[in-house]
N, C-alpha and C positions, 0 to 999 in steps of 0.2 A: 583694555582696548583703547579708551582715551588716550593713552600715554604712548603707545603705539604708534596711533595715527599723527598725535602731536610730532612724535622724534622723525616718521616719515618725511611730514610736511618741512620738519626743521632742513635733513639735507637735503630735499627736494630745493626748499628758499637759499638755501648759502649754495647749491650747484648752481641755481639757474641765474643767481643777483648778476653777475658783470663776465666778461670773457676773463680767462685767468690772468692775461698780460694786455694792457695795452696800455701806445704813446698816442697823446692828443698836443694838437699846436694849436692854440687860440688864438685870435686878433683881440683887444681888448681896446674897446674905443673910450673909455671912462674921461679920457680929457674931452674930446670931442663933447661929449655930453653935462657933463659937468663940469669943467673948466680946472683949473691949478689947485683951487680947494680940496679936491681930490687925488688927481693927480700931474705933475706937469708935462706928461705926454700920454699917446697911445702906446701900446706895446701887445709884445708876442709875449706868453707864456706857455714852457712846455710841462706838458706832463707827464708822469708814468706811472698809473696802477696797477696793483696787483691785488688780486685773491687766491686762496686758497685753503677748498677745504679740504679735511682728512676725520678718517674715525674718533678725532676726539675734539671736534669740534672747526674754526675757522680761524685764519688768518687775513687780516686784509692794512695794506700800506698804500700809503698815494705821496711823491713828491713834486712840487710844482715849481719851477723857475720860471722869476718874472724877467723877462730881458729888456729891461727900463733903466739901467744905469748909464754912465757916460758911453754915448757911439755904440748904445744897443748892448753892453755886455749885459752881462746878469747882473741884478742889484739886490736881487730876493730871491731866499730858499727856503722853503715850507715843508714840511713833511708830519705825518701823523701814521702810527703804523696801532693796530690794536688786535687782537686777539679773544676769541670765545671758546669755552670749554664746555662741553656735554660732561655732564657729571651722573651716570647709570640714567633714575627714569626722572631725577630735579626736571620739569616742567621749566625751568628760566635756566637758560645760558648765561655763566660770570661771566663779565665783562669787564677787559683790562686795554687800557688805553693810555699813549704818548702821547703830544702836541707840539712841535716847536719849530725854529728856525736861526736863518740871519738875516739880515741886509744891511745894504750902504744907502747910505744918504747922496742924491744925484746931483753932481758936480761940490764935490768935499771929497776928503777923504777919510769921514767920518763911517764907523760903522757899528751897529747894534746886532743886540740881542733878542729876537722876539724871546717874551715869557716867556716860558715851556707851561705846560697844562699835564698832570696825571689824575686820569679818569679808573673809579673803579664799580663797576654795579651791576646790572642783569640785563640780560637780552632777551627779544623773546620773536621768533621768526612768526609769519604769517601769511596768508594767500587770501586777496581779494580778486577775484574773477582773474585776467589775463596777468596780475599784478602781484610779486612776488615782493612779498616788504620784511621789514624785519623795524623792532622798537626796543629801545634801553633808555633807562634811565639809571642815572651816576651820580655819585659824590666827586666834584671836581675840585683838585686844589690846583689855582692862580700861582706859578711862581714870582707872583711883582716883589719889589721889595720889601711890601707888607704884604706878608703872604696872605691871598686871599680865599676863605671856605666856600666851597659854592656847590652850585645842582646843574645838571644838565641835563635834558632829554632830548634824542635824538631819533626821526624817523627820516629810513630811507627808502627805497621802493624801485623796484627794475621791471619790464614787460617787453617783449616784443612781438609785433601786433604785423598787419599784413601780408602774411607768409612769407614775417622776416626782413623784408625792407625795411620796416622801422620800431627804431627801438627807441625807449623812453625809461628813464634814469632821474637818479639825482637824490637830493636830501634836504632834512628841516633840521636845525637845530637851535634849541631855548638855553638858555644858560644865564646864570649868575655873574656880578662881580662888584666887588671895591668900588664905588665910587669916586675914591682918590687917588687909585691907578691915572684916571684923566683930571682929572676936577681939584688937582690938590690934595695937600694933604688934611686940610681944615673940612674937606667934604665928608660929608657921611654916610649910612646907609650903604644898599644897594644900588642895582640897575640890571633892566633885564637887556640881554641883546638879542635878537634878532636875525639866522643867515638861512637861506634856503638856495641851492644849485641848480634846478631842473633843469635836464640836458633833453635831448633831439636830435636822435638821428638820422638819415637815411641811408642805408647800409647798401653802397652801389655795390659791394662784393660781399660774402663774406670776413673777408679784411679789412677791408678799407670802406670808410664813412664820411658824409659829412652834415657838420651841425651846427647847430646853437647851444652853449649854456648862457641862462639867464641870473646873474646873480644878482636875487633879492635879499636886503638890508636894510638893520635901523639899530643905529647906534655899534656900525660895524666900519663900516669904508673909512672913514676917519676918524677916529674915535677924539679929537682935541679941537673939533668944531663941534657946532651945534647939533644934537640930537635929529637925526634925518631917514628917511626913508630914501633906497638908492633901487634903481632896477640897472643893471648894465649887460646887456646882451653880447654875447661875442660870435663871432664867424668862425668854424673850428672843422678841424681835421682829427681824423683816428684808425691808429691801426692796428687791429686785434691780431697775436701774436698765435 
């Protein structure tokens, strides 16, 4: 009967987590608040997720364009797509996960590779009162150049609360890495880092929303200055498909 009500709750949490399609446009005030250190302007970034689940478990992908390059183009491409599997009555969902990107360097025409990240470990969905969460933890390999071993744990969480005008979102993730990836190659040890999303919305339709995510950080926003704690709020739009 346990394992029952478990696999209920599991697609009850992967239908209810997020709409199956939506674009968000954010304003990202990060220069304003913290100045060139971070980064040398404000910018729009768009986004586009998806979920999707099915009898053998979930799908879910998000890509994000920063449009921060020279005259507002794109400068930055992120994406992370990942995948869970019901396996008969396993109690924990595998959990298989991408991470990577590109960008250019603003005013060069210099351009990088973000690492890529391959995540592999267990999921495990859940329900706290109006709040629909889901938590894994992973073995994450680093592709830096010294390829680096590491852990990850991630918890996400979705709810929408006032008959539906607002909705509430977002994610925490802990992870591992290299301290030579920033620090040289003479550094040693680890470091933890630190990212959490929390979003907000107010759903003037169906469709269409408008929000905040607030991205909380430490030893993330720029990782080749000093060790920092960042909060950066954005002004944002969305349109569930």
């Amino acid at each position: 009967m346990f394992r029952k009500i478990l696999f209920s709750l599991a697609i009850l949490c992967t239908t209810a987590a997020v709409q199956a399609q939506n674009l968000q446009l954010h304003f990202d005030p990060r220069n304003s608040l913290y100045g060139d250190a971070v980064s040398s302007s404000n910018y729009l970034t768009g986004t586009f997720e998806m979920f999707k689940p099915d009898q053998w478990g979930n799908t879910f992908m998000f890509v994000d364009a920063d449009l921060n390059f020279n005259k507002k183009n794109i400068g930055l491409v992120y994406g992370e797509i990942a995948r869970e599997f019901k396996i008969g009555d396993f109690p924990l969902l595998p959990h298989l996960e991408f991470n990577g990107g590109l960008g250019l360097v603003k005013g060069t025409d210099f351009g990088f590779s973000i690492p890529s990240s391959y995540l592999a470990g267990f999921g495990y969905p859940f329900q706290l009162g109006n709040f629909f969460m889901s938590t894994y933890v992973a073995y994450k390999l680093n592709a830096f150049q010294e390829v680096s071993n590491d852990a990850q744990w991630t918890l996400t969480w979705n709810a929408t609360l006032a008959g539906g005008k607002l909705s509430l979102g977002g994610f925490l993730d802990l992870w591992t890495e290299d301290k030579s990836f920033t620090e040289g190659s003479d550094a040693t040890g680890k470091k933890v880092v630190f990212l959490s999303e929390p979003q907000f919305w107010y759903n003037v339709t169906p469709n269409f929303a408008l929000g905040t995510e607030v991205e909380l950080s430490y030893n993330f926003v720029n990782k080749f200055v000093e060790s920092k704690f960042y909060a950066i709020p954005t002004l944002a739009t969305k349109w569930n498909f």
